[in-house]
RODRENTOR-646939 format. One record per residue (C-alpha): residue in one letter; x, y, z; residue number from 1. Coordinates in steps of 0.2 Angstrom, whole numbers. Layout:
  residuo     px     py     pz  num
        a      X      Y      Z  NUM
...
# end
This chain:
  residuo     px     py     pz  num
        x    154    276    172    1
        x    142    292    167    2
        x    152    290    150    3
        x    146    273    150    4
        x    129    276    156    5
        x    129    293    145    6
        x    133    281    127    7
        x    121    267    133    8
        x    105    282    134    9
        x    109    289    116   10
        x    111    271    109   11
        x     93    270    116   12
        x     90    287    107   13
        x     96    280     92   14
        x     86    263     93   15
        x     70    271     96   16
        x     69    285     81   17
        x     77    268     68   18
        x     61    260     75   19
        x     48    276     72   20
        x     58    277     57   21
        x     55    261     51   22
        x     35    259     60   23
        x     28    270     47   24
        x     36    257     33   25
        x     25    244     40   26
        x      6    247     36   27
        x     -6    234     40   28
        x    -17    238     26   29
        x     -1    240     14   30
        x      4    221     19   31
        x    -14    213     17   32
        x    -16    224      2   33
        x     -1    223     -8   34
        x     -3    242    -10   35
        x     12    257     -7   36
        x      6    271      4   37
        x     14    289      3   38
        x     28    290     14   39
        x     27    303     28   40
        x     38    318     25   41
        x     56    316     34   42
        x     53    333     44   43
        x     35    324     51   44
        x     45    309     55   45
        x     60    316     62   46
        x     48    328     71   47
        x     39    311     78   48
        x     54    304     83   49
        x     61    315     95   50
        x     44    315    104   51
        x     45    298    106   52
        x     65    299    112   53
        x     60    312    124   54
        x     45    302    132   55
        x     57    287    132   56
        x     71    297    142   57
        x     55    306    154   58
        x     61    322    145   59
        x     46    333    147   60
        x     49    346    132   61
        x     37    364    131   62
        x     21    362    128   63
        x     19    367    111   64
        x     35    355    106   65
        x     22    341    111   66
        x     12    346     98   67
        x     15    337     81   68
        x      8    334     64   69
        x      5    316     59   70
        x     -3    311     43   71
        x    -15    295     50   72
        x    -22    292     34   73
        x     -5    291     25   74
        x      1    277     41   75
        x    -14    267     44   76
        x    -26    266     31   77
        x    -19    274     13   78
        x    -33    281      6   79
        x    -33    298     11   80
        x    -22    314     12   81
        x    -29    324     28   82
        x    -17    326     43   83
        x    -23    326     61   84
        x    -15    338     75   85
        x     -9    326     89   86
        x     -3    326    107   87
        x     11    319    114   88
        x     -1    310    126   89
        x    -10    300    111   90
        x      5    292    107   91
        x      2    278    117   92
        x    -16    274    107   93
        x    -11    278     93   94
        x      4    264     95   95
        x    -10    252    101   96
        x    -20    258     87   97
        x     -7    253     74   98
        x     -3    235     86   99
        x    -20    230     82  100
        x    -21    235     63  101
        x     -6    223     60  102
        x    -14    210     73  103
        x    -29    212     60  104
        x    -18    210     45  105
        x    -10    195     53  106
        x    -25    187     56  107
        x    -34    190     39  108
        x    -18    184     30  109
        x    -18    168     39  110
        x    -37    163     35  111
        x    -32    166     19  112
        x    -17    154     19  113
        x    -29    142     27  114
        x    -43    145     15  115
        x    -30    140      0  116
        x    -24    125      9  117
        x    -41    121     12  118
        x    -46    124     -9  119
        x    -28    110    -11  120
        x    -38     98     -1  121
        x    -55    102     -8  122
        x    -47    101    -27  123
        x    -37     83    -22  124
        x    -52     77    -14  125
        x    -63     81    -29  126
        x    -51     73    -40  127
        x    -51     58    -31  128
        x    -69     54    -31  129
        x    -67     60    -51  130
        x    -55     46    -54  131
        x    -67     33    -45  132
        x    -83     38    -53  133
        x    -74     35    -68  134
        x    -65     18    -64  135
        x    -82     12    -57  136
        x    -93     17    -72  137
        x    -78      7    -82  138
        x    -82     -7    -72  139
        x   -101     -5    -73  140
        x    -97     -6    -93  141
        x    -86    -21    -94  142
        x    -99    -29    -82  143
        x   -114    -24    -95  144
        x   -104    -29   -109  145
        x    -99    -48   -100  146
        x   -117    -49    -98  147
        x   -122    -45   -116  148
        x   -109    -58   -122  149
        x   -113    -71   -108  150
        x    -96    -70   -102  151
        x    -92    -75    -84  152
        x    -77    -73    -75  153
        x    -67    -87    -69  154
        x    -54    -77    -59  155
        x    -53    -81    -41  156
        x    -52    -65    -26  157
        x    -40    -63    -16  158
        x    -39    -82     -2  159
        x    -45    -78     14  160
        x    -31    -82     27  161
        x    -36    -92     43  162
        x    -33    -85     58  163
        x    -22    -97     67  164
        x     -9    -97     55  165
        x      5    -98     68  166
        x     -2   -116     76  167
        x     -4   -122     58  168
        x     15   -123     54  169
        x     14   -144     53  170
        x     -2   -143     41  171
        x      1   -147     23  172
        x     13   -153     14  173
        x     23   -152      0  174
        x     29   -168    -13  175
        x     43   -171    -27  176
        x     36   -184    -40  177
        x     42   -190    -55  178
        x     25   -191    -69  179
        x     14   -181    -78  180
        x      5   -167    -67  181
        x    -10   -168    -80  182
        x    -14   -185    -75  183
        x    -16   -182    -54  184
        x    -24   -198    -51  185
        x     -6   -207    -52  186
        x     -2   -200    -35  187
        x    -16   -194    -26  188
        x    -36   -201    -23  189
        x    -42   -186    -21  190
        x    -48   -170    -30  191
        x    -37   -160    -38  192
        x    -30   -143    -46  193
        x    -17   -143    -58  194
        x     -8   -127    -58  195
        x      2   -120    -74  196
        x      8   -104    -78  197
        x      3    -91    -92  198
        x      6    -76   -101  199
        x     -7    -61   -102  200
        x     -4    -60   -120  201
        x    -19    -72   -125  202
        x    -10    -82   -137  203
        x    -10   -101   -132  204
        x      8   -107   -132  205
        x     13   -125   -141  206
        x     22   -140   -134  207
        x     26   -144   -115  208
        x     10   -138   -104  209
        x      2   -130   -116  210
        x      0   -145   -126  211
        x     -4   -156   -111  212
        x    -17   -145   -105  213
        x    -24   -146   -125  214
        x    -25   -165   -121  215
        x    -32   -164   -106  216
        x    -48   -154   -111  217
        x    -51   -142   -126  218
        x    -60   -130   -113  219
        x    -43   -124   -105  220
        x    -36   -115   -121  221
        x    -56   -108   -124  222
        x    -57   -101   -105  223
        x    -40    -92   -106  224
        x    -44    -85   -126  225
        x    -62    -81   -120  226
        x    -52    -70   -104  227
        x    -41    -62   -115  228
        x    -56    -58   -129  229
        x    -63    -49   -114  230
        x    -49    -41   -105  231
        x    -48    -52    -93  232
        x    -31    -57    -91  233
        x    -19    -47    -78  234
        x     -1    -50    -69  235
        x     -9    -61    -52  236
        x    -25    -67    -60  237
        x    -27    -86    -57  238
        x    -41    -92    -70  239
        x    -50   -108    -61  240
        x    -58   -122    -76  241
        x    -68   -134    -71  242
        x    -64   -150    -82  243
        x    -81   -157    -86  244
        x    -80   -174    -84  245
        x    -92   -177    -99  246
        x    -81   -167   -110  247
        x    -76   -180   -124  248
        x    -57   -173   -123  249
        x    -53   -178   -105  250
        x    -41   -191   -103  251
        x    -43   -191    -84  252
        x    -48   -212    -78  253
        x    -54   -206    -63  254
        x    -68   -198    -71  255
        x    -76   -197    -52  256
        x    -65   -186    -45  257
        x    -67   -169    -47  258
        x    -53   -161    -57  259
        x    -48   -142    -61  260
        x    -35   -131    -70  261
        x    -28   -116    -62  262
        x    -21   -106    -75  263
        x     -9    -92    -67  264
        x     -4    -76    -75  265
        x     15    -73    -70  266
        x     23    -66    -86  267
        x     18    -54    -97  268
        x     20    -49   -116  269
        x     25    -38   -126  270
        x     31    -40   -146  271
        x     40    -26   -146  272
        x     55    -35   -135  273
        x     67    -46   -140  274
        x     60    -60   -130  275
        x     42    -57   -129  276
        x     37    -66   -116  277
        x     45    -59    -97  278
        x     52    -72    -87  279
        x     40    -79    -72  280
        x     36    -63    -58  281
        x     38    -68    -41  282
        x     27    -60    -34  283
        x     14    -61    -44  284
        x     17    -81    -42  285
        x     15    -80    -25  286
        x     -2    -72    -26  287
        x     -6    -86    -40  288
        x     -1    -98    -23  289
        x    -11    -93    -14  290
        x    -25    -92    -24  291
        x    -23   -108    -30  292
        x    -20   -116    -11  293
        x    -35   -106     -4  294
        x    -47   -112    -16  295
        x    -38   -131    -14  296
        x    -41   -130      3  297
        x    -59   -124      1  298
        x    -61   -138    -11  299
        x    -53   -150     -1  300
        x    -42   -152    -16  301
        x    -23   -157    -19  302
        x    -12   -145    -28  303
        x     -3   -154    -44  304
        x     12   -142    -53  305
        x     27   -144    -65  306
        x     44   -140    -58  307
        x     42   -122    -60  308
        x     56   -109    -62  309
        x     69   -121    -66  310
        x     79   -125    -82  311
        x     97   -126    -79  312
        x    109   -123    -68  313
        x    106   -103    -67  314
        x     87   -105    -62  315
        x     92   -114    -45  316
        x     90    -97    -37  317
        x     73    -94    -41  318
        x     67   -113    -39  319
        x     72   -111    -22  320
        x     62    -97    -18  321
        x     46   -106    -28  322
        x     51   -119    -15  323
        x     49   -106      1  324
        x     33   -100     -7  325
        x     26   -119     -8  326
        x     29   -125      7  327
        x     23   -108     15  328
        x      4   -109      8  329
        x      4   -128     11  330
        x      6   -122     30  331
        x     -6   -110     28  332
        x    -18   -119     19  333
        x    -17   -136     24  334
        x    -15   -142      6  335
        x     -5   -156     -2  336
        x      6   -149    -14  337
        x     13   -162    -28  338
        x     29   -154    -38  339
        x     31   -166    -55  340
        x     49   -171    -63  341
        x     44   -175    -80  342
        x     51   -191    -84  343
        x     54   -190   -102  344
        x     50   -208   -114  345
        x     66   -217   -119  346
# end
């Protein structure tokens, strides 16, 4: 058992000198500074050690063995070479001393870590108000220049949804006709929207709607060249037209009856791909929807559209979610909602 207790005390021993060892490696000024102080000399440190070893084990050693040369300069602060004579009693402070020096060090490395994440923040935050200085004087621009050219947009905002919603799930409704969904007043006594889908490339198509909407009123192609002469035409845009009803091209008979076009941006264009135009974007559609529903409702209009998203047998997918998307905003909205099979001449 006094082997035991014998090994435990010089493992101790040995524990305490690695420690002084290793303290005088660990310079708060050296660790905030980044800068390498002299090492003590091995016979100082050694010398240090078993002072410490002895005070540890209650060892009191002669009076002059207490007495032991320490280079303060050299362990706490770097910047100068003098030595001090200290007692064995001022080991203690000088311990503490060192303690708070590395809390010191701690601390100022800290604010400096939360100073830089701080400059992050002020850097992203600045960059943010850069980029929204810039898109709002690009908007103040395209404004000015609308004005100079007597351009007014006819691109509706984002519908405003009720707030009963849920109790509104028997409003609206939604109609599979056969005709021509130019020529409203066929099925319905009451003002209408016809809906028809778009590119954003500004290039009025030919045959089908495009032809029909011609017919109908010459102002349909001029409002969608005139949006895309001003950069007007994005992916979810719906472009409202009012058909004059003293405009010489309208073939509407029900000349009483307020009538629009709602042209929808669903697909986009590019040249460079084997087939220009993209096939019709959901989503985009939907916010066409409800669009064109909101301002139907607000109008107290009916909704008139060609069978959209549907060609052959492969397009039933998509049809079917059109379907979903028209029966869920003529809830929402309370709107009539007329889909047209064309019925072709024999």
């Amino acid at each position: 058992k006094s082997h035991r207790v014998m090994e435990e005390k010089e493992d101790d021993r040995g524990d305490l000198r690695s420690l002084v060892f290793g303290l005088q490696r660990f310079d708060p000024e050296e660790i905030h500074n980044n800068e390498e102080s002299d090492n003590l000399k091995m016979v100082e440190i050694s010398s240090l050690a078993e002072k410490v070893v002895a005070i540890r084990q209650n060892v009191e050693p002669d009076k002059e063995a207490r007495r032991f040369e320490m280079n303060t300069s050299e362990t706490l602060q770097g910047n100068s070479s003098s030595s001090a004579s200290l007692n064995a009693e001022l080991d203690e402070a000088s311990y503490l001393s060192w303690v708070e020096k590395l809390k010191e060090a701690s601390r100022s490395s800290k604010d400096d870590k939360i100073v830089e994440v701080g400059n992050r923040k002020n850097v992203s935050e600045e960059r943010h108000l850069k980029v929204e200085a810039a898109r709002k004087k690009a908007e103040e621009k395209k404004l000015a220049t609308w004005e100079a050219h007597g351009y007014r947009s006819l691109s509706v905002e984002e519908p405003i949804f009720p707030d009963d919603v849920e109790f509104r799930s028997d409003a609206g409704s939604v109609h599979f006709v056969y005709g021509d969904c130019t020529h409203p007043s066929t099925v319905s006594q009451e003002p209408s929207i016809i809906f028809s889908c778009v590119d954003d490339s500004g290039i009025w198509g030919r045959g089908g709607m495009f032809d029909a909407l011609s017919k109908l009123s010459c102002n349909v192609p001029d409002a969608y060249h005139r949006a895309s002469e001003f950069k007007d035409l994005h992916l979810g845009d719906l472009h409202l037209i009012d058909i004059d009803e003293n405009d010489d091209d309208q073939q509407n008979t029900e000349e009483s009856k307020p009538l629009w076009v709602a042209l929808a941006v669903t697909q986009s264009y590019n040249a460079r791909r084997k087939v220009p135009r993209s096939s019709i974007s959901i989503p985009d559609l939907e916010r066409c929807l409800a669009k064109a529903s909101f301002s139907a409702s607000q109008k107290s209009a009916s909704l008139h559209m060609p069978r959209i998203g549907y060609r052959d047998g492969s397009d039933r997918s998509q049809w079917y979610t059109v379907e979903r998307l028209l029966r869920k905003y003529s809830s929402i909205f309370a709107v009539k909602i007329f889909v047209y099979y064309y019925r072709r001449s024999p």
